[in-house]
SEVO-554665 format. One record per residue (C-alpha): x, y, z; residue number from 1. Coordinates in steps of 0.5 Angstrom, whole numbers, plus 2048, in hexadecimal, padded with zeros to 3 digits. Each point is the difference from the previous one (the first is absolute). Layout:
<kekes>
X,Y,Z,NUM
...
</kekes>
This chain:
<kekes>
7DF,7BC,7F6,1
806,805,7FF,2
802,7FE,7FA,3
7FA,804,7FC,4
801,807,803,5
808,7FF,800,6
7FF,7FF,7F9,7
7FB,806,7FF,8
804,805,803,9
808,7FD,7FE,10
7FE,801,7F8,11
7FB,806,801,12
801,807,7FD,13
802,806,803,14
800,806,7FD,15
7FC,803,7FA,16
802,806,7FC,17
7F9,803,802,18
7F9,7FF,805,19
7FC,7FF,7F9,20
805,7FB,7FE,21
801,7FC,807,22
7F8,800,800,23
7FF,7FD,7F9,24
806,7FA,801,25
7FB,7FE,807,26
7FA,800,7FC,27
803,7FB,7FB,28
801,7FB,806,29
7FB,7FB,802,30
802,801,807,31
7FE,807,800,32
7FA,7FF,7FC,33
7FC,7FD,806,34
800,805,805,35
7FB,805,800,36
801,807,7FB,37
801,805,806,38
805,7FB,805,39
804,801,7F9,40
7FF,807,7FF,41
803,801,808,42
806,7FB,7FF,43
800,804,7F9,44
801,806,804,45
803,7FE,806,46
804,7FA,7FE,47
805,804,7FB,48
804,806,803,49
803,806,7FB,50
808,800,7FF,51
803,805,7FB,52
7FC,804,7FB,53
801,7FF,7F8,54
7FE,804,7FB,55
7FE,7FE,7F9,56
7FE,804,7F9,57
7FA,7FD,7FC,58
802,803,7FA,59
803,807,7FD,60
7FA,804,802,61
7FD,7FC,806,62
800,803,808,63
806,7FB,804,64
7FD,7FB,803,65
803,7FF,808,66
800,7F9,801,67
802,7FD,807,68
803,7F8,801,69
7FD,7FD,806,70
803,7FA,803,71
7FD,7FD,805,72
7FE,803,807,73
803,7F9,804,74
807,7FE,7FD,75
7FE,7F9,7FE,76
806,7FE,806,77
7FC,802,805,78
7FA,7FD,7FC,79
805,7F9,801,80
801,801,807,81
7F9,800,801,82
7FE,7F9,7FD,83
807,7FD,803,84
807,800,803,85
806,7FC,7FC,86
804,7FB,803,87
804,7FE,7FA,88
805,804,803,89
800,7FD,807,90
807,801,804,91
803,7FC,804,92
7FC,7FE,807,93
802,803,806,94
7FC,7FD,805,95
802,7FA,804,96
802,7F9,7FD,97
7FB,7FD,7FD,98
7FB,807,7FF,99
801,801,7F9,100
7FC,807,800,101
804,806,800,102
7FD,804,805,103
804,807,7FF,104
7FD,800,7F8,105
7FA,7FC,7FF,106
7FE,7FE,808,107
7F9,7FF,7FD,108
801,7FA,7FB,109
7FE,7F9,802,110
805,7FB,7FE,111
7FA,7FB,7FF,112
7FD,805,7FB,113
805,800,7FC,114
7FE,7FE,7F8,115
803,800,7F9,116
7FE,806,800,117
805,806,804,118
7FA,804,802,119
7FC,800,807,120
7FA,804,803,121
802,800,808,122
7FA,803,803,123
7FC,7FB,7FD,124
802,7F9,804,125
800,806,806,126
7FA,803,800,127
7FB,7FA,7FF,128
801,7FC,806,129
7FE,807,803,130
7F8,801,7FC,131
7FE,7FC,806,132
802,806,804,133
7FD,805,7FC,134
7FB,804,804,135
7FC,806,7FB,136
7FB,7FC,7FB,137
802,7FE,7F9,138
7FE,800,7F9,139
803,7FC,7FB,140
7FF,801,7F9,141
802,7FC,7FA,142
7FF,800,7F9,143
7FF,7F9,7FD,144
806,7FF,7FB,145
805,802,805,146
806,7FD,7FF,147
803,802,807,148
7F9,7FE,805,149
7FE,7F9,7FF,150
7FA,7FD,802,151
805,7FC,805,152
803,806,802,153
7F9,804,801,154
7FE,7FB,804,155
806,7FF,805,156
7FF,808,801,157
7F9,800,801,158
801,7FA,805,159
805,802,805,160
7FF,808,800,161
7FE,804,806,162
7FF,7F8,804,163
805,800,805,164
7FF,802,807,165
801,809,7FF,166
7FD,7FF,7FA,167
7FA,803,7FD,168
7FC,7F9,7FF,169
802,7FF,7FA,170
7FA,7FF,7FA,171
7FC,7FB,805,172
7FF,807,804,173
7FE,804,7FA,174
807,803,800,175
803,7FD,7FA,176
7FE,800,7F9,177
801,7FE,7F9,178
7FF,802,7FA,179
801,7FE,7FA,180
7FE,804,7F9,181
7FF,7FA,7FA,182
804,802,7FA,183
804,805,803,184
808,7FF,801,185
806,802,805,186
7FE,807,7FE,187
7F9,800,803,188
800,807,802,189
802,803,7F9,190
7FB,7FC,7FD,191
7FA,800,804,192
800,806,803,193
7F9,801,801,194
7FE,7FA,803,195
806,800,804,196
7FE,806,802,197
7F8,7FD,802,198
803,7FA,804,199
805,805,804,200
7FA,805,801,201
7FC,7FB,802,202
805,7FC,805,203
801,807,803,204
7F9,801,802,205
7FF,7FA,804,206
808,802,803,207
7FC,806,802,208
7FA,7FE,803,209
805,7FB,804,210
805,805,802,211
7FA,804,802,212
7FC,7FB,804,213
807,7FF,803,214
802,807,803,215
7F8,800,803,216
803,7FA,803,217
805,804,804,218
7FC,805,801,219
7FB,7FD,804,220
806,7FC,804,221
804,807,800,222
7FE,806,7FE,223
7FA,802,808,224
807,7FD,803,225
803,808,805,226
808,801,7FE,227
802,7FD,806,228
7FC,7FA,800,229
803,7FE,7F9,230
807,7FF,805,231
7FD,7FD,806,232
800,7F8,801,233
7F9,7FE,7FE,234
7FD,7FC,807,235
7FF,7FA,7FC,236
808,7FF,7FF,237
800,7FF,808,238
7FA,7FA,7FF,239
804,7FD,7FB,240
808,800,802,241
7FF,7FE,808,242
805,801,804,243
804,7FA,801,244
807,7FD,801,245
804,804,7FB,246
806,7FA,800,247
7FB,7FB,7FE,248
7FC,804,7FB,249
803,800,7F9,250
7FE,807,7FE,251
803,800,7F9,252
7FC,7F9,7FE,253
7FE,800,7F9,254
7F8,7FD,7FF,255
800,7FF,7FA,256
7FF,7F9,7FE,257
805,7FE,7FC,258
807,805,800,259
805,801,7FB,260
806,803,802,261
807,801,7FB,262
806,7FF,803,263
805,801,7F9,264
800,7FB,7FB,265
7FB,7FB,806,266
7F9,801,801,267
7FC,7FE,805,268
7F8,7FD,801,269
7FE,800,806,270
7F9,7FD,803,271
7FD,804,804,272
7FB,7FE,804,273
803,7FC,807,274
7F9,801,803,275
7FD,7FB,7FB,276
806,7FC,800,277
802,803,7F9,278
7F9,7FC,7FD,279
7FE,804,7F9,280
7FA,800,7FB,281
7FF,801,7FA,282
802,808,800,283
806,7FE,803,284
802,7FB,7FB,285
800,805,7FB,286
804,805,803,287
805,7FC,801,288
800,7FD,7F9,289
800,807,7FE,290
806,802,804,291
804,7FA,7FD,292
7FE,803,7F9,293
802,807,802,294
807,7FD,802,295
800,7FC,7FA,296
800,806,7FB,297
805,804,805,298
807,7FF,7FD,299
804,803,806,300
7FD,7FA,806,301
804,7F9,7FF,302
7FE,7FC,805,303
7F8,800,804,304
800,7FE,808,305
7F9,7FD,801,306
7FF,7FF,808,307
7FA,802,805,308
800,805,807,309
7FC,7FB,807,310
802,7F9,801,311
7FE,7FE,7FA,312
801,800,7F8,313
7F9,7FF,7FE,314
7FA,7FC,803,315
7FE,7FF,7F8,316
7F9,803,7FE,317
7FC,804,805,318
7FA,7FC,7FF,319
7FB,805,802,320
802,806,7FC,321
802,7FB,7FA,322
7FA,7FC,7FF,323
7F9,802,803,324
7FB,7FE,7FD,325
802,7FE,7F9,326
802,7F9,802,327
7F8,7FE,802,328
7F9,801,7FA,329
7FF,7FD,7FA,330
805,805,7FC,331
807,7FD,804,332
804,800,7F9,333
7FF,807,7FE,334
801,803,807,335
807,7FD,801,336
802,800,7F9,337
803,808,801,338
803,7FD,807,339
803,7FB,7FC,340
803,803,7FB,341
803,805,805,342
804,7FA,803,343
801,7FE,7F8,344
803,807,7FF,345
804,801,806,346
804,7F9,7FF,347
801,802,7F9,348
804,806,803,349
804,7FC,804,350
802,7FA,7FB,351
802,806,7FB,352
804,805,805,353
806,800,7FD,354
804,804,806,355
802,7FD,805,356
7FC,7FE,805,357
801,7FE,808,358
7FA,7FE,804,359
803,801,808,360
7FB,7FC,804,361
7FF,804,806,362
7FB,7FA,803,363
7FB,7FB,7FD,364
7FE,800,7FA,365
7F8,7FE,7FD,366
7FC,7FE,7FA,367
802,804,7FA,368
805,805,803,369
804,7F9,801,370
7FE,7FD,7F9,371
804,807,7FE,372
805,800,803,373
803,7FA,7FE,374
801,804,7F9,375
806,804,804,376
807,7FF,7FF,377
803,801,806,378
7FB,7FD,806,379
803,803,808,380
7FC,7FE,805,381
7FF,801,808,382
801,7FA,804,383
7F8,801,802,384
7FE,7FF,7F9,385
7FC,7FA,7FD,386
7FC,7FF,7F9,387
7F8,7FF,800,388
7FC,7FF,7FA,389
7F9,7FE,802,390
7FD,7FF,7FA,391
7FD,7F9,800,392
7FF,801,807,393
7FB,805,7FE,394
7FF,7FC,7F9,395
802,805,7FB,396
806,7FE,7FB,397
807,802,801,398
801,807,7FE,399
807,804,7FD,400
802,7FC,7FC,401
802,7FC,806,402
7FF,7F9,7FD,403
805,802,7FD,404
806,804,803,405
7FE,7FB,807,406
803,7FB,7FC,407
806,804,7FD,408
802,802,807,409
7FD,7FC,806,410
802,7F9,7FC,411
7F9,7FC,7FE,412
800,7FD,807,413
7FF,806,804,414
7FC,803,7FA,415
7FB,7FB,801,416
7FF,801,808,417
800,807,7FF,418
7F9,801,7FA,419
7FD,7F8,801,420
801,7FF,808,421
7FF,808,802,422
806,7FE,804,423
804,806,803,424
809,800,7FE,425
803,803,805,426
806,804,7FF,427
806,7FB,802,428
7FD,7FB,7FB,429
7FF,807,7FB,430
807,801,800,431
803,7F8,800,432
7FC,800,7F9,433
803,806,7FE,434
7F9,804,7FF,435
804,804,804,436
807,804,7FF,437
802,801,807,438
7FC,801,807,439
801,807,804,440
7FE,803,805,441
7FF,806,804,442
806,803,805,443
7FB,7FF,806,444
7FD,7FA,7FE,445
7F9,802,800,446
7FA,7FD,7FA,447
7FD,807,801,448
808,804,7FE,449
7FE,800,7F9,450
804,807,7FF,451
806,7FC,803,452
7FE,7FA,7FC,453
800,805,7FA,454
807,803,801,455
804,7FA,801,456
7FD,7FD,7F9,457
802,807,7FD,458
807,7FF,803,459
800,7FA,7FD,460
7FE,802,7F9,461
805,805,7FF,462
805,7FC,802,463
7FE,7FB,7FB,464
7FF,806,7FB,465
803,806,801,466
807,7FB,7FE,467
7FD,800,7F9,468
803,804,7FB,469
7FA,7FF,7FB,470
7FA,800,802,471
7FC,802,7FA,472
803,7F9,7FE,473
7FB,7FB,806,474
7F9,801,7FC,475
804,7FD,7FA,476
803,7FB,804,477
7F8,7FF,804,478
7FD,800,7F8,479
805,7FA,7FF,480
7FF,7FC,807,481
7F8,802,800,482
7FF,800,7F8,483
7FE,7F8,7FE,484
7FC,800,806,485
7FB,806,7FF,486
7FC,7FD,7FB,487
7FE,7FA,805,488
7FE,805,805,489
7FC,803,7FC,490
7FD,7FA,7FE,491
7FE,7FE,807,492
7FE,806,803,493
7FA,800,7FA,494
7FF,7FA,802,495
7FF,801,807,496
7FB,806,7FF,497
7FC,7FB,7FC,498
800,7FA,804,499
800,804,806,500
7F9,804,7FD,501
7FD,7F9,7FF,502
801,7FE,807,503
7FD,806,802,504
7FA,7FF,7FC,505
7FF,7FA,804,506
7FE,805,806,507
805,7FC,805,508
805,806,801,509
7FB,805,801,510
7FC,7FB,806,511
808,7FF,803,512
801,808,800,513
7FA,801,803,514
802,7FC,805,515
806,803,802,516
7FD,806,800,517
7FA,7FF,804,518
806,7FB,805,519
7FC,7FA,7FF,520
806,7FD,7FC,521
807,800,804,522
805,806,7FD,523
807,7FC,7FE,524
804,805,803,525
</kekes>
């Protein structure tokens, strides 16, 4: 996409010998031709600066006439350096062996990123992984035959702006919109100016109807509040923080329910929710998938650590929340078809994520998040930890792609007993047929201990990795182990979801999860 600009402005002209000439040389070609008349007449005006005075004689009886050649007003060199940085040039790294970067000269240039074409734009692959982050309200406008905003491009922006936690919730909020005006280019602006100018008008009225209700808000919550009231602790906090022990209590505990935290080139997810022994729904799953697919497109993180808080990885699908009453009445198939196709979503994730990753079993793991797991290429595990996947027990299908990566890493045998019998692995059959790399434990031996669990794989993990002089190299080498058998994942994860929304079509799980519920039907865990 660089290649148009870098063109235009390599070969462009740069100096005319007067205004009316330099005008007349834009109007022949078609690019300026399509802006509007008074954008070109301030470009015009503005986009040329004098640099001599000359004087030309029209005939013996003719007044001088004073010319003035102009050039433009920004050197086309810095016009370059705007569209993108050279590395054609490149010196020599002086970063650690196996570090190609220079960082003294170019510490922003990704060797992954690097194309036939010597030329890179760094803010790029730096800012879009923080649109989710983004809080103010955004408007995006395109013009239709934009060469550089693509309906796929459009698209990732407007799905993944302002959506994160600190965000302005994104377009689902009303915060984030797009528009696109139909037969206009990459220089909208110049060319529509008037209907720009209608569509931002009318975007900064409802922003200012917004902003007013917001500030009334405040208003009302602070403006009747005494000076020295606004620094007093309100009696609520009181209510809500009792006092307690001050040892026992975690004060800093997060209570998201699920955390990133970025360590270097390792991040680190963490299911937070140890009063439910980590059980998720449906929200949850899709946090998660979109997490992976923000750390996906995140070039400085190499390695990703999946592991739980509590004494539990993850009891599995927290049926209440999950499913409520979409799996009874006459419409089953449309009610758990969104549902189905969120699991459909989140294991597509996890058979495509080309980093690294590492599962730390901190405790049992249950039904989906079990299936998922098994997806991971390094698998530590805490001695209390065992494998459940219910699914026939409640008469639902395998899901995951677990008929599939069961077999790979469990062996058909062990496979079979997990999905077909419901049957629970505990973690020394785990580790014998390799579905675990290596058993850990926390220093104080307690199945709660998941921060002393977390440490110990951490240590373990910089001491297999930090070794390794190339880490940009793994997902490579991962694309060639993992490669041949993505296809086939795939493949078993579709056909999960569709067996396993005939099976629930029938309306058995629905009467099994209802049993469970109501503890008429006794819970395997």
């Amino acid at each position: 996409m660089l290649r148009p600009h870098l063109e235009f402005s390599v070969y462009r002209r740069e100096a005319w010998p007067s205004r009316s000439a330099a005008a007349e040389s834009f109007r022949r070609k078609p690019f300026y031709q399509a802006w509007d008349r008074r954008v070109f007449a301030q470009f015009v005006k503005y986009g040329l600066r004098d640099v001599s005075v000359g004087t030309k004689i029209n005939g013996k009886n003719s007044q001088p006439e004073m010319t003035t050649p102009v050039r433009l007003t920004t050197p086309v060199l810095y016009e370059l350096a705007s569209f993108a940085r050279p590395y054609h040039n490149l010196p020599a790294p002086d970063a650690a062996i196996g570090d190609s970067r220079n960082r003294l000269t170019h510490p922003d240039l990704d060797p992954q990123v690097m194309t036939s074409l010597p030329f890179y734009r760094p803010e790029i692959t730096e800012l879009f992984p923080r649109l989710p982050y983004l809080r103010p309200s955004v408007l995006y406008i395109y013009g239709s035959e934009s060469h550089m905003s693509l309906p796929e491009l459009r698209s990732d922006k407007l799905r993944t702006t302002g959506i994160a936690t600190g965000g302005s919730g994104g377009s689902a909020a009303g915060r984030v919109r797009e528009v696109v005006m139909q037969g206009f280019s990459h220089q909208v602006p110049f060319e529509a100016v008037n209907e720009c100018a209608e569509e931002i008008s009318s975007w900064l009225a409802c922003e200012s109807r917004r902003w007013c209700r917001e500030e009334q808000a405040f208003h009302n919550r602070w403006g009747n509040t005494a000076s020295s009231d606004s620094r007093t602790i309100e009696k609520d906090w009181k209510v809500y923080v009792p006092r307690g022990n001050r040892e026992k209590s975690n004060l800093m505990a997060d209570h998201h329910p699920i955390i990133v935290r970025l360590q270097g080139h390792i991040a680190v997810i963490i299911l937070n929710r140890p009063d439910q022994l980590n059980a998720l729904d449906q929200d949850h799953y899709y946090q998660l998938g979109e997490t992976l697919r923000q750390l996906e497109k995140t070039p400085d993180i190499k390695i990703t650590i999946l592991t739980g808080t509590g004494r539990y990885f993850s009891a599995g699908t927290d049926v209440r929340s999950a499913f409520g009453n979409k799996l009874h009445g006459t419409d089953i198939r449309r009610n758990m078809s969104g549902t189905l196709f969120n699991n459909l979503d989140l294991t597509h994730t996890f058979t495509n994520f080309s980093k690294i990753l590492i599962v730390a079993l901190n405790g049992p793991v249950v039904g989906l998040p079990a299936a998922l797991v098994a997806q991971a290429d390094f698998i530590y595990a805490a001695p209390h930890t065992f494998l459940l996947t219910p699914f026939s027990s409640l008469g639902l299908a395998a899901e995951g792609a677990a008929s599939r990566s069961f077999v790979r890493r469990l062996g058909i045998s062990k496979a079979s007993e997990a999905l077909i019998m419901s049957k629970e692995i505990p973690c020394d059959e785990l580790a014998a047929c390799g579905f675990v790399n290596e058993v850990v434990s926390s220093p104080s031996g307690d199945p709660k201990d998941s921060v002393g669990f977390l440490e110990q794989v951490l240590a373990e993990v910089h001491r297999r990795f930090d070794s390794l002089t190339a880490l940009s190299c793994l997902a490579r080498i991962k694309g060639l182990i993992r490669g041949p058998e993505k296809m086939i994942d795939d493949q078993h994860n579709y056909l999960e979801v569709l067996e396993g929304l005939d099976m629930i079509a029938t309306g058995v799980p629905g009467q099994q999860i209802q049993a469970l519920v109501k503890g008429q039907k006794k819970h395997k865990l």
